[in-house]
N, C-alpha and C positions, 0 to 999 in steps of 0.2 A: 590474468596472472595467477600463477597456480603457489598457494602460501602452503604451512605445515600443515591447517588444519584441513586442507580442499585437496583434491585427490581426482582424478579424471577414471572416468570407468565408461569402456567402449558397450557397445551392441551387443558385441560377441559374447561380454562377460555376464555373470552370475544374475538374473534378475535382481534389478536393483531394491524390492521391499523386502526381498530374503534376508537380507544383510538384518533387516528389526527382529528377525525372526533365531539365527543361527546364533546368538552368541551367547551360549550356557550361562555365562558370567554372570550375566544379565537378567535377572525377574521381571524388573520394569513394563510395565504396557506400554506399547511402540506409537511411538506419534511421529509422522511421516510427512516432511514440507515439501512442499515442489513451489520453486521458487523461478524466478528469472526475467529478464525485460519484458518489458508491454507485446504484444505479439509474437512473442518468441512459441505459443503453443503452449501455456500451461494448464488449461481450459481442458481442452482435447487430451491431454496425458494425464491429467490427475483424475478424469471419469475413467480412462481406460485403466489404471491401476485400480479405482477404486472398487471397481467391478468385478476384479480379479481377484480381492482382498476383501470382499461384503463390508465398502467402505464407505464412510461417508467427508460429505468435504466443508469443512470451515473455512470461509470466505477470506484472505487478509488483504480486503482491497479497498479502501477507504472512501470509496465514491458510490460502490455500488451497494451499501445502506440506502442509501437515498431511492426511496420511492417516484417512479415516474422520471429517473434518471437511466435509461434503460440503453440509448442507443449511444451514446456517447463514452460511457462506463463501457460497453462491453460485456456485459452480465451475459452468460449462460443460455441459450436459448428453452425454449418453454420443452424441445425434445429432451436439450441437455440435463436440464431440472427434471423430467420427470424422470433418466434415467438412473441418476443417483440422487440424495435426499440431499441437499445447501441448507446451511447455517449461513447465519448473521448476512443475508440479502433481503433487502428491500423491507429494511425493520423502521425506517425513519422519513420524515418527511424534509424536503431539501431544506427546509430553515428550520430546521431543529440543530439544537446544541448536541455533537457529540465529540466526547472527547478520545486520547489516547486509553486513559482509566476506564473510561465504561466500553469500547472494544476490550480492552486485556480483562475485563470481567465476563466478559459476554463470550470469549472466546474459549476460559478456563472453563464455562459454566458448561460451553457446548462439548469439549472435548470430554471432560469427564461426564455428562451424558451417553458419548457413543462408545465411548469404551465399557461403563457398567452395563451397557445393551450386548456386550459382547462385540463390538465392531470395531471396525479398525479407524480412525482420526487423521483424517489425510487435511491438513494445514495449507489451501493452495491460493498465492497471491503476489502483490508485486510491490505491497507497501513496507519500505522497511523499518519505517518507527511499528508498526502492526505486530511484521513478522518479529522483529526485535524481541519488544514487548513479552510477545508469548515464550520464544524459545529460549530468550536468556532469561525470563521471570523478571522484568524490572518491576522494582516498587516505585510505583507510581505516585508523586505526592496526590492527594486528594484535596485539593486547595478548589472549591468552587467559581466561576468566571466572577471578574469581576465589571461589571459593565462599564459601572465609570470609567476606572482607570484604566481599561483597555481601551477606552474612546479616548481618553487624555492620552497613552502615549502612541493610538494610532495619527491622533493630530499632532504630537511631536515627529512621528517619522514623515508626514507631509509638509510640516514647517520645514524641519532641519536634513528629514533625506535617513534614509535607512541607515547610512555608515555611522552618523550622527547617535543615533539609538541604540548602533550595536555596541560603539564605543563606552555607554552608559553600564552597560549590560557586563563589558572586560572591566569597569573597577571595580565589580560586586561579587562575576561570578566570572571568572578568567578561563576557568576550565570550560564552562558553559559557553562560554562568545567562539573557544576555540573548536565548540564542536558542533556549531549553529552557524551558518554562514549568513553575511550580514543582509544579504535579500533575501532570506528566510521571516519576513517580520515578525508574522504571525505564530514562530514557533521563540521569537527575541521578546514578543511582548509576552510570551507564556511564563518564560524563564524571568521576566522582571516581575511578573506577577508573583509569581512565588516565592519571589525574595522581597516582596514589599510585603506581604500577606505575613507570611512567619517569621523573617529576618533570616534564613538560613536559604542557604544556595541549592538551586534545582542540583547539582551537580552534586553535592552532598547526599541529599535526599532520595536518590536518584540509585541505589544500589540495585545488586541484583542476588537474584534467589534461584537458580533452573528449579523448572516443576520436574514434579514426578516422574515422568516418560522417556524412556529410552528413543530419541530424538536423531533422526535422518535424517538431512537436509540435500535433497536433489535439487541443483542449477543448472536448467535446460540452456542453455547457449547454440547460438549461430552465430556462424560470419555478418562482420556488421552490415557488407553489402545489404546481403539475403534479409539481414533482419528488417533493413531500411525499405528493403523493397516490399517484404511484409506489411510494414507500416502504412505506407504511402497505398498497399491495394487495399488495407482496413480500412483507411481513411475514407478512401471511393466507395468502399463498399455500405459502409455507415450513410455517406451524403444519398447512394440508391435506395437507403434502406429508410430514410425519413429524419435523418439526424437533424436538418435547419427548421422542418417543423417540431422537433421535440423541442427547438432552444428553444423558437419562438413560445410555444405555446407555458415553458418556463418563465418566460419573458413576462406574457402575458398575465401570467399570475403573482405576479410583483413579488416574485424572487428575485432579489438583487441581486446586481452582480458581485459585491462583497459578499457574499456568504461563501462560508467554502464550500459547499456543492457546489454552487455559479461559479468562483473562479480556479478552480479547477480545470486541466486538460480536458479539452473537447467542448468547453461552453465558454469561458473567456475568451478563446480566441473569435467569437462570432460577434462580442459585443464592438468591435467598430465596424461593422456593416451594420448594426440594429441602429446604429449612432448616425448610422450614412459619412461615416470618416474615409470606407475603406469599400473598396469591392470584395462579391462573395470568392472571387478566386485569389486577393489576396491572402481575403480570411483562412483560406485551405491550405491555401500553401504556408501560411503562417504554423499552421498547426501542425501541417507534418514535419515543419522544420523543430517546430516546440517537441516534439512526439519524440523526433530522432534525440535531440536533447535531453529529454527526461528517460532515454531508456540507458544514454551512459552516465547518466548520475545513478541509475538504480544498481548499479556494478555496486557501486562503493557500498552498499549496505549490506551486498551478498558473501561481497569476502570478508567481512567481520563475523561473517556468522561461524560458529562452530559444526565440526562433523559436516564437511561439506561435500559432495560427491559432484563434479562437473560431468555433465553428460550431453552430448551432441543432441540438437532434439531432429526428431525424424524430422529430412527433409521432402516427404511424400504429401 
């Protein structure tokens, strides 16, 4: 759906990073997002822009931090990395704590890096609390995890059931339950957390500032066919490529499957065949069915965005 702020620009027309470049108006240093669903091709476009533009690319993918999460994430190949220089990959270990606030720190830190280098800041990813984050400038509360009470009200959402929880979450913070959906737990026990910690609602606290940068937002799109069928040959391609020994050997290093690296696309869906619940071809087809799923919820984050420019991505 094409809104005021999104705008569709063909092949034919004007190279799309000129646009950061022509507008007199403008001083600003250009920072340049390429955004759009899980295999839509973002990977592949944002090196060949980058390349074009002595650019470098800051990661907004929330899985592929994770060290030794390599086939399942999607991460860059060892060509793609050496042809352009990545930020914020493979900075964490799969059970380590990272939040939205130390991405949206890490990512200002990088961008204003490549810009003082003289380079251009190409933003390329699929996460949209990430991309959010950076392009609308949210202020992030900085409220520290809480263990306990994150275990206390992950044991209420298993007693009473997620709807249960979110309900909790609409007497407190009403704007917050309406823009968290109630199987989003783990972003429902964030938002109780921060209104148990300070008394004042993540929704409140939660404003925004745009940074510095004259800011262009490319959303590569396909037909969902095409896209699905994309998915479903990534999926085959990962399982040739070594994907059920990366779980496993995750597995094996007593990475639970709660952590969000483990449940995450591309590793929760293997733990009922580790479990012996499920076989390994339901597990797959589980996942490309999850995959197909999670690339139409990634819509809704892309047309909130500002300055958006919809562009067909090469189907070669």
């Amino acid at each position: 759906m094409e809104t005021p702020a999104t705008r569709r620009l063909s092949r034919e027309d004007q190279p799309l990073v000129e646009i950061c470049y022509n507008d007199a108006m403008n001083h600003l240093p250009p920072l340049i997002a390429i955004v759009g669903p899980t295999a839509v091709g973002k990977t592949a476009y944002g090196i060949k822009q980058a390349l074009q533009r002595h650019g470098e690319i800051i990661s907004a993918d929330s899985r592929q931090v994770y060290c030794g999460m390599d086939i399942g994430t999607a991460k860059p190949t060892a060509i793609e990395l050496a042809a352009v220089r990545h930020h914020l990959i493979d900075i964490v270990d799969p059970d380590a704590e990272f939040s939205l606030a130390t991405y949206q720190e890490l990512a200002f830190a990088a961008i204003a890096d490549v810009t003082a280098r003289g380079r251009t800041p190409f933003l390329v990813g699929g996460t949209g609390q990430y991309l959010a984050a950076v392009l609308e400038g949210w202020q992030i509360p900085r409220v520290p995890p809480q263990p306990k009470l994150r275990a206390a009200l992950e044991e209420e959402a298993r007693e009473y059931g997620a709807t249960a929880l979110h309900a909790r979450l609409a007497q407190v913070d009403p704007q917050a339950a309406t823009a968290i959906p109630a199987e989003n737990v783990r972003r429902v026990i964030r938002a109780l957390e921060v209104y148990t910690v300070t008394g004042t609602p993540i929704s409140v606290q939660q404003t925004r500032q745009p940074p510095p940068y004259q800011i262009t937002t490319i959303w590569l799109t396909r037909a969902r066919t095409e896209l699905y069928a994309r998915i479903d040959a990534r999926v085959d391609a990962m399982l040739a490529a070594g994907l059920i020994e990366e779980v496993r050997q995750l597995h094996e290093r007593s990475y639970g499957w709660e952590l969000p690296s483990m449940s995450s696309l591309g590793y929760i869906q293997f733990k009922p065949y580790f479990a012996g619940e499920a076989t390994l071809a339901e597990c797959i087809q589980r996942l490309k069915y999850d995959t197909h799923a999670f690339a139409r919820r990634q819509e809704s984050w892309f047309r909130r965005l500002s300055n958006v420019i919809q562009l067909a991505a090469d189907s070669k």
